[in-house]
C-alpha positions in Angstrom: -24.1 14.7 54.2 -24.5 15.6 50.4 -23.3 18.9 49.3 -27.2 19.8 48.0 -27.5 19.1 52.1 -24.6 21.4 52.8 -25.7 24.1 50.5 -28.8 24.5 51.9 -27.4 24.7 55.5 -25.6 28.0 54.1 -28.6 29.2 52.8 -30.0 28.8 55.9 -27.3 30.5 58.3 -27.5 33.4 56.2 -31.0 33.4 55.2 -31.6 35.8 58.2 -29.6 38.9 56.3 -30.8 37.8 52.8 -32.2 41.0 51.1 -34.1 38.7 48.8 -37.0 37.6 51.3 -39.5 38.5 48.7 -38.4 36.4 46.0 -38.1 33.2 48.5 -41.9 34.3 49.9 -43.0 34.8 45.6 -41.5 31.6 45.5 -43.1 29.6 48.4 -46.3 31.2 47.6 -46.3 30.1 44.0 -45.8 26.5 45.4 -48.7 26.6 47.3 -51.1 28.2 44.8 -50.2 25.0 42.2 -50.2 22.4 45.5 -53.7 23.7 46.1 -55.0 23.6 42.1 -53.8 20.0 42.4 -54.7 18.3 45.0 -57.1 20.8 46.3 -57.4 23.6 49.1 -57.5 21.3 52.5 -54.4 20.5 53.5 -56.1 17.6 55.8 -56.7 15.7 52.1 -53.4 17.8 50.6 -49.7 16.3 51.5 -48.2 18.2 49.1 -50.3 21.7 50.4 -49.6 20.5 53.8 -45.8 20.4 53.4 -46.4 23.8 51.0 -47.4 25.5 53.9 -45.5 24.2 56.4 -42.0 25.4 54.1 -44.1 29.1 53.8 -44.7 29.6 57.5 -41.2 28.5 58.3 -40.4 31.2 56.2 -42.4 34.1 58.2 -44.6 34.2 54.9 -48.1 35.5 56.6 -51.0 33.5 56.9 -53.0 36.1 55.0 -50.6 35.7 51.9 -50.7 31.9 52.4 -54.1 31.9 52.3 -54.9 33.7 49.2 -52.3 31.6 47.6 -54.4 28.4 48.2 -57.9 30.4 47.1 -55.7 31.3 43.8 -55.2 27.9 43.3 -58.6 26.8 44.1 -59.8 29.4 41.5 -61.7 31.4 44.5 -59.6 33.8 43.4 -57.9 34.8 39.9 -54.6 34.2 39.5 -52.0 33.2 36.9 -51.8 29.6 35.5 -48.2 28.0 36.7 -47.1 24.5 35.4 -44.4 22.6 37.0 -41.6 21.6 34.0 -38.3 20.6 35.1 -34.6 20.3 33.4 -31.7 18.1 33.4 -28.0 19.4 33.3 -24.2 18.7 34.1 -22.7 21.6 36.1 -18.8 22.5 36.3 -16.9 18.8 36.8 -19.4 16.6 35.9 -21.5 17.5 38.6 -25.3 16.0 37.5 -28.1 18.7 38.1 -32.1 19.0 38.1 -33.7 22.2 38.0 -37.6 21.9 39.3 -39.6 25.4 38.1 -43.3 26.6 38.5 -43.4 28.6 35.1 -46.1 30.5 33.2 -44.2 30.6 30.3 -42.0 27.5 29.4 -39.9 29.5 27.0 -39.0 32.1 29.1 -37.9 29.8 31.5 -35.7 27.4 29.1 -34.0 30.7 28.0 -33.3 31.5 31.6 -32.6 28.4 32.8 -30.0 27.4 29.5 -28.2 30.9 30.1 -27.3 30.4 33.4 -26.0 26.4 32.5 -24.1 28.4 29.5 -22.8 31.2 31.7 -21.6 29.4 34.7 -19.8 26.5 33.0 -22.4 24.0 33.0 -24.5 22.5 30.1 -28.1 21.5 29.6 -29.0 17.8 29.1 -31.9 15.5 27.4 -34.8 14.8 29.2 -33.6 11.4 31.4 -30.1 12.2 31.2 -29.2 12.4 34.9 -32.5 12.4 37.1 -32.1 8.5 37.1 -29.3 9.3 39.7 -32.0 10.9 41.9 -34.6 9.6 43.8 -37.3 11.5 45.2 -37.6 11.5 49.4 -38.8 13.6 52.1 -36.6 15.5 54.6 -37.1 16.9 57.7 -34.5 18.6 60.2 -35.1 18.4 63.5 -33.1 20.2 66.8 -33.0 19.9 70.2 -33.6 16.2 70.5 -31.9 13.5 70.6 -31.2 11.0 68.1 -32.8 7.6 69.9 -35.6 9.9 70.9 -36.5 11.1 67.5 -35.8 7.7 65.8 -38.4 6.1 67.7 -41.2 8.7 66.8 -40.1 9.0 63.4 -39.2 5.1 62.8 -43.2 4.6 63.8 -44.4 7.0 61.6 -42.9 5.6 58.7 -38.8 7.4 58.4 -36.9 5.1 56.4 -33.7 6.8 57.9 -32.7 9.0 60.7 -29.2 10.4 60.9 -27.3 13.5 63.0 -25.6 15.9 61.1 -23.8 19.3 62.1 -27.5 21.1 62.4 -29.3 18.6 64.3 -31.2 14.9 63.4 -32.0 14.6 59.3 -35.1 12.0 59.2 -35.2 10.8 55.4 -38.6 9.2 54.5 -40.5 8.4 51.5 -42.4 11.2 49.6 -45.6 10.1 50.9 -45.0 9.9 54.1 -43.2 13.6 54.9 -46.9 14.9 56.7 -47.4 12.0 58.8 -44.0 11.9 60.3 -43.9 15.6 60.5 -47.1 15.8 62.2 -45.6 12.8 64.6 -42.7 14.3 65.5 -44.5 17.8 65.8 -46.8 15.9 68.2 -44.0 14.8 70.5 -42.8 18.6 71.2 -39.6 18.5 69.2 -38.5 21.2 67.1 -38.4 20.9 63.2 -36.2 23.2 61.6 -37.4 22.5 58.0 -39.4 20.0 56.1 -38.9 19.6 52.6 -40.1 17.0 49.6 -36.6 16.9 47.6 -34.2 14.9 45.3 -31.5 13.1 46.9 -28.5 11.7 44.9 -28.0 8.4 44.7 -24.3 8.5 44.8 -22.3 12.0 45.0 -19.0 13.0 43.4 -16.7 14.4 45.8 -15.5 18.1 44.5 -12.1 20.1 44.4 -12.0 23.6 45.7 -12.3 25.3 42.2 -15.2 22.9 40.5 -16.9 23.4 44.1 -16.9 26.9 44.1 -17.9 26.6 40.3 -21.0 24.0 41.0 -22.2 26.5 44.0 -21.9 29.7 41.7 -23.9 27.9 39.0 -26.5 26.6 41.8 -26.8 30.4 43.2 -27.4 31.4 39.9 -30.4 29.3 38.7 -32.2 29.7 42.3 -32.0 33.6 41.5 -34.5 32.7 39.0 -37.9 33.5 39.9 -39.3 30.3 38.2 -36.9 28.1 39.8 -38.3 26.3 43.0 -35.3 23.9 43.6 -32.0 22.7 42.2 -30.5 19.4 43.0 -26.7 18.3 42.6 -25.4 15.1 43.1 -21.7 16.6 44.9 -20.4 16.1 48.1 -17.8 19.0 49.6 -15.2 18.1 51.8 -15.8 20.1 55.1 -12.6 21.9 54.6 -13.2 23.1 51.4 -16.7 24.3 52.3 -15.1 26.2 54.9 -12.7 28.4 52.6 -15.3 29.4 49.8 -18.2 29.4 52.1 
């Protein structure tokens, strides 16, 4: 399991006690408003709504919230005009980084973004410098099933890979095809945990106990941004390294 993987499982465990639930629900509602101005306000017709949504209600954001986010995108209410922008860095040992952000202002944001590279021992990068190491996928985490079981529903529905992992089954498809195997597996009773369109390295660097704790206090950072949606490493972390600066 990468260490992006692995980081998000502690953001998970301690998610529960994290005094920052507004910012994560300003976030997720920021990504539906621009999902809806998009691709529209039915999430039927709307993958990237559908998947919006579905990472907002996993969150406890309410429906009401949710949906004025989409009429705000729609335009059936006002709202402020977000644009996605993204950025390319090298954190603390190498470590290769994308930064996706829903911004109103691009300058702010590069400001912000660049500080936290510059303060954290990491360094901004030209446009194409490392996201050729990523490729875009869907992810889904799914618990209390077991691994044949949900191969075979999410296999049909179009997974391209289905693996266990410390939290429960990891189905990887293709960014396309997230809603329809989230819909099957939803449709066969099992539990998904999360379901996410994200960036997975193709290779990962594996990471000593300082750079680690570097690369996750530099990834902390930028997510404490509010125009920050998602940052993506390409570093792997030896379980029992995790385990002493967890």
């Amino acid at each position: 399991m990468s260490g992006h993987s692995k980081w998000a499982t502690i953001k998970r465990k301690k998610g529960a006690n994290d005094a920052a639930r507004a910012k994560v629900w300003s976030k997720l509602l920021r990504f539906v408003e621009v999902a809806a101005r998009q691709g529209g306000g039915n999430p039927d017709g709307n993958p990237t709504l559908a998947t919006a949504i579905a990472k907002a209600k996993g969150a406890s954001v309410p429906n009401d919230n949710i949906q004025r986010a989409i009429k705000r995108g729609t335009g059936d209410l006002a709202g402020e005009a977000y644009e996605e922008t993204s950025y390319e860095g090298y954190g603390p040992g190498g470590v290769a980084m994308l930064v996706s952000c829903l911004t109103n202002n691009r300058n702010r944001t590069s400001q912000d973004v660049r500080a936290a590279f510059n303060g954290r021992g990491g360094k901004l990068a030209e446009p194409g410098a490392v996201a050729w190491m990523f490729e875009p996928k869907g992810v889904l985490l799914v618990t209390g099933s077991a691994e044949d079981e949900v191969f075979l529903v999410a296999a049909d529905a179009g997974a391209e890979d289905v693996r266990s992992t410390d939290d429960g089954i990891e189905v990887v498809t293709p960014p396309d095809s997230l809603a329809a195997v989230r819909d099957a597996l939803d449709a066969a009773g099992m539990t998904i945990e999360s379901a996410d369109l994200t960036q997975i390295p193709k290779t990962t660097m594996q990471l000593v106990q300082e750079d680690a704790k570097k690369v996750l206090g530099l990834i902390e950072a930028l997510e404490e941004l509010d125009d920050v949606q998602d940052v993506y490493a390409n570093f792997d972390i030896p379980d029992d390294v995790l385990a002493a600066i967890a």
